[in-house]
C-alpha positions as CSV (number, residue, x, y, z in Angstrom):
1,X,-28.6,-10.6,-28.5
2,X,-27.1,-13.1,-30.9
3,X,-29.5,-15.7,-32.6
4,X,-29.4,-18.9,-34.7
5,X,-29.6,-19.0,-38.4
6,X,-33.6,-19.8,-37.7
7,X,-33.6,-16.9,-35.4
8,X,-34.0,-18.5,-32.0
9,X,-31.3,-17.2,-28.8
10,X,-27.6,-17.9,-29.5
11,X,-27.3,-20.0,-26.0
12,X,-23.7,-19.4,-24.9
13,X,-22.4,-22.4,-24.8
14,X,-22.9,-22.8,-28.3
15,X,-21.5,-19.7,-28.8
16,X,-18.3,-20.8,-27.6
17,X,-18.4,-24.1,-28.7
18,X,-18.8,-22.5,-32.5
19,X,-16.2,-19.5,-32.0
20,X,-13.7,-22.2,-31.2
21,X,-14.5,-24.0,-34.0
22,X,-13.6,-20.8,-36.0
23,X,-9.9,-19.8,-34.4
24,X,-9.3,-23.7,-35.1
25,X,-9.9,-23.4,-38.4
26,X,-8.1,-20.0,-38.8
27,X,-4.7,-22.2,-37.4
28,X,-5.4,-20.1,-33.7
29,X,-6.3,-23.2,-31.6
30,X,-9.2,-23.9,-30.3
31,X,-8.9,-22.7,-26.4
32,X,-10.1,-19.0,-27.3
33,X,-13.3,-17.7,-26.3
34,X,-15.4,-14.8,-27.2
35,X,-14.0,-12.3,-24.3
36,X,-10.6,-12.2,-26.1
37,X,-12.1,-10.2,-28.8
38,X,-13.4,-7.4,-26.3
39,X,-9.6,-7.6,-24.7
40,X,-8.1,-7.6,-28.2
41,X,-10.2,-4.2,-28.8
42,X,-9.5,-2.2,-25.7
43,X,-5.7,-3.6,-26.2
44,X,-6.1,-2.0,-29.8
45,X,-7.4,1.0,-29.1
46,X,-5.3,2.0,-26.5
47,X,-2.1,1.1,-28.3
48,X,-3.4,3.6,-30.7
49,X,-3.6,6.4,-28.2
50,X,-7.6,6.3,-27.6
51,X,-8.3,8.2,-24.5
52,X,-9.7,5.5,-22.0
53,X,-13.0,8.0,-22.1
54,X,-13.4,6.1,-25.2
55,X,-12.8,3.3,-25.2
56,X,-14.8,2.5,-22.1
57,X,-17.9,4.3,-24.1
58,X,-16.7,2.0,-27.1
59,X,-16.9,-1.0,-24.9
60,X,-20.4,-0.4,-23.4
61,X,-18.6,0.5,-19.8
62,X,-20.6,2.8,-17.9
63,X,-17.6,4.0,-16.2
64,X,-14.1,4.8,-17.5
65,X,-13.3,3.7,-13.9
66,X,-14.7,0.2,-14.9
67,X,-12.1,-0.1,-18.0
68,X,-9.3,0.8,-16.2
69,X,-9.6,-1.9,-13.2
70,X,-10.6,-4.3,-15.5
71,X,-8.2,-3.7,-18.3
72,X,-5.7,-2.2,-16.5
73,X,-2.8,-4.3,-18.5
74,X,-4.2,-3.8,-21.7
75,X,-4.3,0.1,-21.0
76,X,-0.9,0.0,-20.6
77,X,0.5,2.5,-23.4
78,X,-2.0,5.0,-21.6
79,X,0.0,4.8,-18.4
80,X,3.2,4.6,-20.1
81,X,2.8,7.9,-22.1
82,X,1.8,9.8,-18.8
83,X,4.5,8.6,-16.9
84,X,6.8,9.8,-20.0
85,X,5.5,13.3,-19.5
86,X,6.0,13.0,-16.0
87,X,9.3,12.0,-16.8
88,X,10.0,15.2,-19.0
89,X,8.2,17.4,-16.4
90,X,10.2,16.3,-13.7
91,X,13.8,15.2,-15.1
92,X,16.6,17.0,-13.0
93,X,18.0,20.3,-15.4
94,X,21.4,19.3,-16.8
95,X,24.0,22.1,-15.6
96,X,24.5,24.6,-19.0
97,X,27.8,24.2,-20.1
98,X,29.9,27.5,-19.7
99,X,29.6,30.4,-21.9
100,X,32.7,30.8,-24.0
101,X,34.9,33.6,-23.6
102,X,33.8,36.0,-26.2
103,X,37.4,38.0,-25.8
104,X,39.3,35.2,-27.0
């Protein structure tokens, strides 16, 4: 829980009002609100190559399953690397090229 500089519930709507007051002032605009910063992490980590184990205990998920529904385009590098090793798994043999005459 989030509170007040005299220690009384952040209410949320004055949490947004004030984290929009911020990306303004940082030159972001002012139309962001405080989930971006969750989507921003998971984005982050799984650009890094965090397994999505992780990151869904990073984010407080109970369930890796809940990360990947939800995030499902931020965990895109995840997918992307699998289906590269799929790719190399499965990726038709090129013919060998023929052995050179050793008599020549």
């Amino acid at each position: 829980m989030l509170t007040t500089s005299v220690g009384t519930a952040y209410e949320s709507h004055n949490l947004r009002r004030d984290f929009r007051r911020v990306t303004a002032a940082a030159g972001l605009g002012a139309r962001w609100v405080p989930k971006e910063l969750r989507t921003s992490f998971v984005s982050m980590m799984s650009y890094q190559g965090v397994p999505v184990e992780e990151i869904a205990r990073l984010a407080g998920h109970a369930s890796s399953r809940t990360t990947e529904v939800i995030y499902r385009r931020e965990l895109r590098p995840v997918i992307t690397t699998g289906a590269e090793v799929m790719d190399q798994i499965f990726r038709p043999k090129q013919p060998s090229a023929p052995i050179a005459d050793a008599a020549r």
